[in-house]
C-alpha positions in Angstrom: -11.8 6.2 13.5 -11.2 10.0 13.5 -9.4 9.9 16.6 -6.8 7.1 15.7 -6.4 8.4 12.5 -5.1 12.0 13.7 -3.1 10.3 16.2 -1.2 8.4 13.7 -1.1 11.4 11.7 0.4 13.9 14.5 2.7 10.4 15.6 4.1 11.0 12.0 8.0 9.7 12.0 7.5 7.2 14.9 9.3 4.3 14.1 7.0 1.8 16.1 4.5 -0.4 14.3 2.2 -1.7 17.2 -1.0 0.4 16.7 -2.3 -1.3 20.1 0.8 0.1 21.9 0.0 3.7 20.3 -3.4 4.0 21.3 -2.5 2.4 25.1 0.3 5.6 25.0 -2.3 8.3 24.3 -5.6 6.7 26.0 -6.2 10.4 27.1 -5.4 11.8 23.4 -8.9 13.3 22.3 -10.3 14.8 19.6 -12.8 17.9 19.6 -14.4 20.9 17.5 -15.5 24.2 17.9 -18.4 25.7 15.5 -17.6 28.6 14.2 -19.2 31.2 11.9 -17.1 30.0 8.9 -16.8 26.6 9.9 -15.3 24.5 12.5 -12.0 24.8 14.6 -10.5 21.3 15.3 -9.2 21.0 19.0 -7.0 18.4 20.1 -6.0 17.5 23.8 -2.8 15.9 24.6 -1.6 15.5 21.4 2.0 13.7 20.8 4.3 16.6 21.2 6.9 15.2 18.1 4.0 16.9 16.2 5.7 20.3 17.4 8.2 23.3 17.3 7.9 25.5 20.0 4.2 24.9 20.4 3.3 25.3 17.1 2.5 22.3 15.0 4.3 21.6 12.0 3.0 22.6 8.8 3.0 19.1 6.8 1.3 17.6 10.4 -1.8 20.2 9.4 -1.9 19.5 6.1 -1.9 15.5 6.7 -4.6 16.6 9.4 -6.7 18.3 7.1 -6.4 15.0 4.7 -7.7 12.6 7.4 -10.7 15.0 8.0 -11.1 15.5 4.5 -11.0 11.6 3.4 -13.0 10.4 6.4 -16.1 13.1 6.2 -16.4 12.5 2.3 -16.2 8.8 2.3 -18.5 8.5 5.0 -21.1 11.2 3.6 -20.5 11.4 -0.3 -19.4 7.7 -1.2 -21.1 5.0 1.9 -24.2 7.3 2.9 -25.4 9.1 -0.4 -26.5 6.0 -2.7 -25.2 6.7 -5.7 -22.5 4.7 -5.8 -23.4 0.8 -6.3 -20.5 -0.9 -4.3 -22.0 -4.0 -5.0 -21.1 -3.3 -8.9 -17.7 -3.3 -10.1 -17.8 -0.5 -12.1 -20.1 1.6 -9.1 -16.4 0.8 -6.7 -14.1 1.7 -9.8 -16.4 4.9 -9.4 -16.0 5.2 -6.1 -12.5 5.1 -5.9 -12.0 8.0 -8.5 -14.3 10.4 -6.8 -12.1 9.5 -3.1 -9.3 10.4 -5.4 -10.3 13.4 -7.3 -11.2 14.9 -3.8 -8.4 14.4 -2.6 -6.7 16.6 -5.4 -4.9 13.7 -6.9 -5.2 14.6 -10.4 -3.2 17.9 -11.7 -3.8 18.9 -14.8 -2.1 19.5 -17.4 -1.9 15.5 -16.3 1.6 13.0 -17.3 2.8 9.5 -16.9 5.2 9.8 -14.4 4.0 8.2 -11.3 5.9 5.1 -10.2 4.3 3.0 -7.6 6.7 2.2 -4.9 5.9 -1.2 -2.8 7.9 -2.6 0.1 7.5 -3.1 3.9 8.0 -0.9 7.0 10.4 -3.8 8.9 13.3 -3.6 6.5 17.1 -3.6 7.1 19.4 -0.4 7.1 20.7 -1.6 3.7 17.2 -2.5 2.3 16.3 0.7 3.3 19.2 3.1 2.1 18.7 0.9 -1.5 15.6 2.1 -1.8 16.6 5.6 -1.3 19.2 5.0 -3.9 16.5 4.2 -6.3 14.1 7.0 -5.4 16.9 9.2 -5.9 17.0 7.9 -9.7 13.7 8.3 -10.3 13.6 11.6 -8.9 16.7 12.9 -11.2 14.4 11.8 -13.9 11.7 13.4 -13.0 9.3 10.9 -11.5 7.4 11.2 -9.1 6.7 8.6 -5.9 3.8 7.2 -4.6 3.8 4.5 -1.7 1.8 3.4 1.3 2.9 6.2 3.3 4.7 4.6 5.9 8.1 4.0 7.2 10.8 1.5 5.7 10.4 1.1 2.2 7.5 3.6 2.1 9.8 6.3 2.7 13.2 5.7 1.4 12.2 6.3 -2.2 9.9 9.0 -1.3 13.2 10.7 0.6 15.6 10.0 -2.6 13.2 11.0 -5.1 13.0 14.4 -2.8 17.3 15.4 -3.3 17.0 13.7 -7.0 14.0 16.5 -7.6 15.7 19.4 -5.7 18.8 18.8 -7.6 17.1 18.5 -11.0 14.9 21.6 -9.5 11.5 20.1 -9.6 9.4 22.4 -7.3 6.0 20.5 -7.8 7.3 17.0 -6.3 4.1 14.5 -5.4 5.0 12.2 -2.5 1.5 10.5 -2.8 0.6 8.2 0.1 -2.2 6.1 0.4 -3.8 4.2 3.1 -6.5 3.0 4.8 -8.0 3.2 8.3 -7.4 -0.3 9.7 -3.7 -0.1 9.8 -2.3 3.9 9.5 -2.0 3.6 13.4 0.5 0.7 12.7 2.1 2.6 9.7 2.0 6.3 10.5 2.2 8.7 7.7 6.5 9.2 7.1 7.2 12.9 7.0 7.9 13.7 3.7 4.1 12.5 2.3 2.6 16.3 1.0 -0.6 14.2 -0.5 -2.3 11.9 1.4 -5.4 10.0 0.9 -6.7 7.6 3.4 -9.8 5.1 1.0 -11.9 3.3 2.8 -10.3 -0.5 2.9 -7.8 -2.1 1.6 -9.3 -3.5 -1.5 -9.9 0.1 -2.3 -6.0 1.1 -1.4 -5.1 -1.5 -3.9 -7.5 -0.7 -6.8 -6.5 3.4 -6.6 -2.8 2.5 -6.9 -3.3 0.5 -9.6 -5.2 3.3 -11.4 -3.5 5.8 -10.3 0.0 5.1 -10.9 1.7 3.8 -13.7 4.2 1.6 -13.0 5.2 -0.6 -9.7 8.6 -0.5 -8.0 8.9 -3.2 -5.8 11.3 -3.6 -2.7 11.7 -6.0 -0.3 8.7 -6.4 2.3 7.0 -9.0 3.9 3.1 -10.2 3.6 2.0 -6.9 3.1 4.0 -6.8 -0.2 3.3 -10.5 -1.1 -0.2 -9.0 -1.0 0.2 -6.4 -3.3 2.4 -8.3 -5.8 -0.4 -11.3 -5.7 -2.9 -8.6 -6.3 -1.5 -6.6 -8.9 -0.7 -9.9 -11.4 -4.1 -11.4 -10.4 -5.8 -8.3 -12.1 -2.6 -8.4 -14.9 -3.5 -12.3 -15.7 -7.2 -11.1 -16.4 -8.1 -11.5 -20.7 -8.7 -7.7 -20.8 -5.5 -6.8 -19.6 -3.5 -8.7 -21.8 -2.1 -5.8 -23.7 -2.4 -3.1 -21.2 1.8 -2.2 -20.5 2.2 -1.9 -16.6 6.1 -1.7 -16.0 7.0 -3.8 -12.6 10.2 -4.6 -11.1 11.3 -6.0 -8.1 14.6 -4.6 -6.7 16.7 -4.6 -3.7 20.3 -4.9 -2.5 22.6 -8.2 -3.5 21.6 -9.2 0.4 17.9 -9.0 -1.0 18.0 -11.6 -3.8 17.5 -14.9 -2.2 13.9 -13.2 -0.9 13.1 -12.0 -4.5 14.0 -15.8 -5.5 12.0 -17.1 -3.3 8.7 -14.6 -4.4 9.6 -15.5 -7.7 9.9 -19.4 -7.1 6.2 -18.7 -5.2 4.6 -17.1 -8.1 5.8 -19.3 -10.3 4.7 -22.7 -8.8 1.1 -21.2 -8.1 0.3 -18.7 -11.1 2.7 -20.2 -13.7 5.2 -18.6 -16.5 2.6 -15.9 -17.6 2.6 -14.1 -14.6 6.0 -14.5 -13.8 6.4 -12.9 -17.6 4.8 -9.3 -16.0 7.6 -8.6 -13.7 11.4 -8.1 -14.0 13.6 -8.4 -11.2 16.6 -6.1 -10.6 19.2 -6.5 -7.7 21.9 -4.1 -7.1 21.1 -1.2 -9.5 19.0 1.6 -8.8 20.4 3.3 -11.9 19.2 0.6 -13.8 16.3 0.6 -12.3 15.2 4.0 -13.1 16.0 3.6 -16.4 13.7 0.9 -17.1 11.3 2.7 -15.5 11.1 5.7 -17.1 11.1 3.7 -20.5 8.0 1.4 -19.4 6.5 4.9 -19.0 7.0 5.8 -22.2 5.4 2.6 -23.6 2.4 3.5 -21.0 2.1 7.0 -22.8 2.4 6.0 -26.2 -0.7 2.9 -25.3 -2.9 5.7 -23.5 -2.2 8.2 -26.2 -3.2 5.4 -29.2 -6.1 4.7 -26.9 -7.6 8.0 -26.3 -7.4 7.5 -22.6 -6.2 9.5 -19.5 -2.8 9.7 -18.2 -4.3 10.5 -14.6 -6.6 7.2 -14.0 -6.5 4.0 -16.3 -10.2 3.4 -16.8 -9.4 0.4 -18.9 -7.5 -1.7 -16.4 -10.1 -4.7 -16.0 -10.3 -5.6 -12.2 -12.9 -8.3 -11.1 -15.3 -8.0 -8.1 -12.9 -10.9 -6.3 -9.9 -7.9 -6.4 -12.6 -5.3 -5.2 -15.0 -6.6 -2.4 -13.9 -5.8 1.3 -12.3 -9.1 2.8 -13.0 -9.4 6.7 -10.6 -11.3 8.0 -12.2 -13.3 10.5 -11.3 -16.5 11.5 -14.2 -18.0 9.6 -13.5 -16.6 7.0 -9.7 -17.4 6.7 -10.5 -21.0 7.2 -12.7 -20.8 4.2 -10.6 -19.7 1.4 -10.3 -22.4 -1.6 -6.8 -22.3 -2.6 -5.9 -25.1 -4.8 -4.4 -25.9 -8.3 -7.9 -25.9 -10.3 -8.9 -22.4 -9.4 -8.0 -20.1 -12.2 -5.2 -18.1 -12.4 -6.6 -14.8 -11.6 -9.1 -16.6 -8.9 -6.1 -18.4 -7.5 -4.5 -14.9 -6.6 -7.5 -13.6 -5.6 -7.7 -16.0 -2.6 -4.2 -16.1 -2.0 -4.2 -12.1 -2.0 -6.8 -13.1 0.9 -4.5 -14.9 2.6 -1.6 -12.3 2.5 -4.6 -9.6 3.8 -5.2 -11.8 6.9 -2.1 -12.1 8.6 -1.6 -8.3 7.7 -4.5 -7.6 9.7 -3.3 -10.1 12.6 -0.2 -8.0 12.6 -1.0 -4.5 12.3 -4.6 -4.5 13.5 -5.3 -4.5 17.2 -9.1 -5.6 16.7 -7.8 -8.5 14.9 -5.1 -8.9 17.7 -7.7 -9.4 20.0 -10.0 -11.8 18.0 -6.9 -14.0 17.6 -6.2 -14.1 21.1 -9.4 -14.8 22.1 -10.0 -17.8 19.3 -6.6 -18.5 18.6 -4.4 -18.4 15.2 -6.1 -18.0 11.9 -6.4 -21.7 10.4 -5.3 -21.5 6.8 -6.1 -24.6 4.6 -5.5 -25.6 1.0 -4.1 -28.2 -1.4 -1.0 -30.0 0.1 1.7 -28.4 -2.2 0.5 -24.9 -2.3 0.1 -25.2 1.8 3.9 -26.4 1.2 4.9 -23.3 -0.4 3.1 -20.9 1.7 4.7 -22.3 4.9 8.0 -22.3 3.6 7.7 -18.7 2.2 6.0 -17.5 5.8 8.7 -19.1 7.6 11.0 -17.0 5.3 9.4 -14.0 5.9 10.0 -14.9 9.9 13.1 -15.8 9.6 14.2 -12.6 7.8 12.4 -10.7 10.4 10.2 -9.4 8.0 6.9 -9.2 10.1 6.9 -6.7 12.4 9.7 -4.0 13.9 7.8 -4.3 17.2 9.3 -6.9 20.0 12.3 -9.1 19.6 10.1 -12.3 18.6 7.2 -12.6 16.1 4.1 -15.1 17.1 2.3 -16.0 14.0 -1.0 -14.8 13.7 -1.5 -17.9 11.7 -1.8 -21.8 11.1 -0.4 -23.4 7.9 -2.7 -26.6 7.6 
């Protein structure tokens, strides 16, 4: 895990997405350390050379080397082998999750609300992707600062705009927070411009720290990887306890964008109903606008923390169930046994379909997954006729679109609409 992590980290700016043909590339790629009286000197043979300038390496690659160390050791010795963190409880993950972060030097005090969330997927169009720059330029002229999932695409337009919005507004402490998770950082190598990486443990984990962390969503056109977060973020929204708690989220993109925002909002609406669709705004063709809804849901997020008594760096009193927090496998098995019909809850019913979304992420981006579906064939995905309806047509937009993977001329689904 060490190993591919680094690799993607010193294959930073790579604009491939097939973690499989990365590893194949640098099978001789290797990983090493040297003890030393005050500590250890990492060594690294045949490294990818786009991680240097005249044989040195380049200064962000050391620091985003120094994260996956960092991340990796404490998770694995601090948070999975010390015992004092029940990750069977929900409030022993929530725990969990803030110590990963605080590690990681997250939280700068003194502390403000001005972290917006920015979702999207790495196999975007030029336009798609120069919008979202436009917009991270916005929010970087107003001071905000960008958090994403570290990759390419959509990950790293706003991150890029929000860097000329801060230098013209001459903000020298700019956060261009990433955060990711081991299973799929070789697929989605960190972009350049991340300076604060933090790589949790799984995705559930991902999810839960950008929730807390941030304070309100941006979101720009992606495929399932950003059906997933959108399903998980108004699962946890439609829970009682979080009735009241303000969490600005848009969705935005170019006028080309619309009909896929239509169709997520068609989705959403014909599975979760009029009170999720109620969380989220949607925004085409105005980054200005954008921003300045933004920054004034942040101002409704202070004032509720402030009349709370509650932090601005980590929102303790978002409710998230164990169904949003436990580690899905996706395993064939496992897929096939989902419940996803009209009955289920609403918070329960995105829980599963959030499931869903994970799944053919991991058949996409994963090459252990990759291999289990070519051994056994595509995941089978079963449910109630008109929700299997909705899903198929919604995937087969995705497909269509081209929204699935950069790698390759033709996409084979990972999965099987029953």
């Amino acid at each position: 895990m060490l190993r591919r992590c680094m690799l993607a980290v010193l294959n930073s700016g790579s604009d491939s997405d097939d973690a499989r043909a990365l590893l194949d590339k640098y099978r001789d790629f290797s990983v090493g350390f040297i003890q030393q009286d005050r500590g250890l000197k990492l060594v690294l043979n045949r490294a990818p050379g786009i991680a240097f300038v005249d044989g040195k390496m380049i200064r962000g690659i050391r620091e985003l080397l120094f994260a996956v160390l960092r991340d990796l050791v404490f998770t694995r010795n601090e948070i999975l082998g010390d015992g004092r963190f029940d990750l069977n409880s929900s409030d022993g993950i929530t725990d969990a999750v803030f110590h990963i972060v605080r590690n990681a030097g997250l939280f700068r005090l003194p502390a403000d609300v001005n972290l917006a969330v920015c979702w999207g997927g790495h196999a975007i169009s030029r336009a798609e992707y120069d919008y979202s720059k436009k917009v991270g330029y916005e929010l970087g002229l107003r001071g905000l600062n960008v958090c994403t999932g570290c990759g390419p695409g959509a990950m790293k337009g706003p991150m890029k705009g929000a860097a000329i919005g801060h230098a013209k507004q001459r903000v020298r402490t700019g956060r261009y927070v990433g955060i990711t998770e081991p299973g799929i950082i070789a697929a989605e190598s960190p972009n350049p411009i991340v300076n604060s990486l933090v790589i949790m443990p799984d995705i559930e984990k991902r999810l839960e720290a950008f929730a807390r962390v941030g304070h309100g969503i941006v979101i720009f056109p992606g495929g399932v990887g950003t059906a997933e977060e959108i399903l998980y973020l108004l699962g946890v929204l439609l829970h009682p306890n979080n009735q009241n708690q303000p969490m600005p989220m848009i969705m935005t993109g170019p006028t080309a964008a619309e009909p896929y925002f239509r169709q997520i909002d068609k989705f959403i609406g014909a599975t979760l109903g009029e009170q999720a669709r109620a969380r989220y705004a949607i925004v085409i063709d105005d980054p200005r606008g954008v921003a300045r809804a933004m920054r004034a849901g942040l101002q409704e997020v202070r004032e509720f923390r402030k009349q709370q008594g509650d932090a601005f760096y980590f929102n303790w009193r978002l409710a998230i169930e164990p169904e949003f927090q436990r580690p899905f496998r996706a395993t064939h098995e496992a897929m096939s046994e989902l419940e996803i019909h009209e009955s289920l809850p609403g918070h329960e019913l995105a829980a599963n379909l959030r499931r869903v979304f994970s799944g053919i992420v991991s058949g996409n981006v994963r090459e252990d997954t990759a291999l289990e579906i070519e051994r056994l064939g595509p995941f089978q995905i079963n449910g109630s006729a008109e929700i299997m309806r909705l899903l198929d047509d919604l995937l087969a937009g995705f497909v269509a679109q081209k929204r699935m993977k950069i790698s390759g001329n033709d996409y084979k689904p990972c999965y099987r609409i029953l």
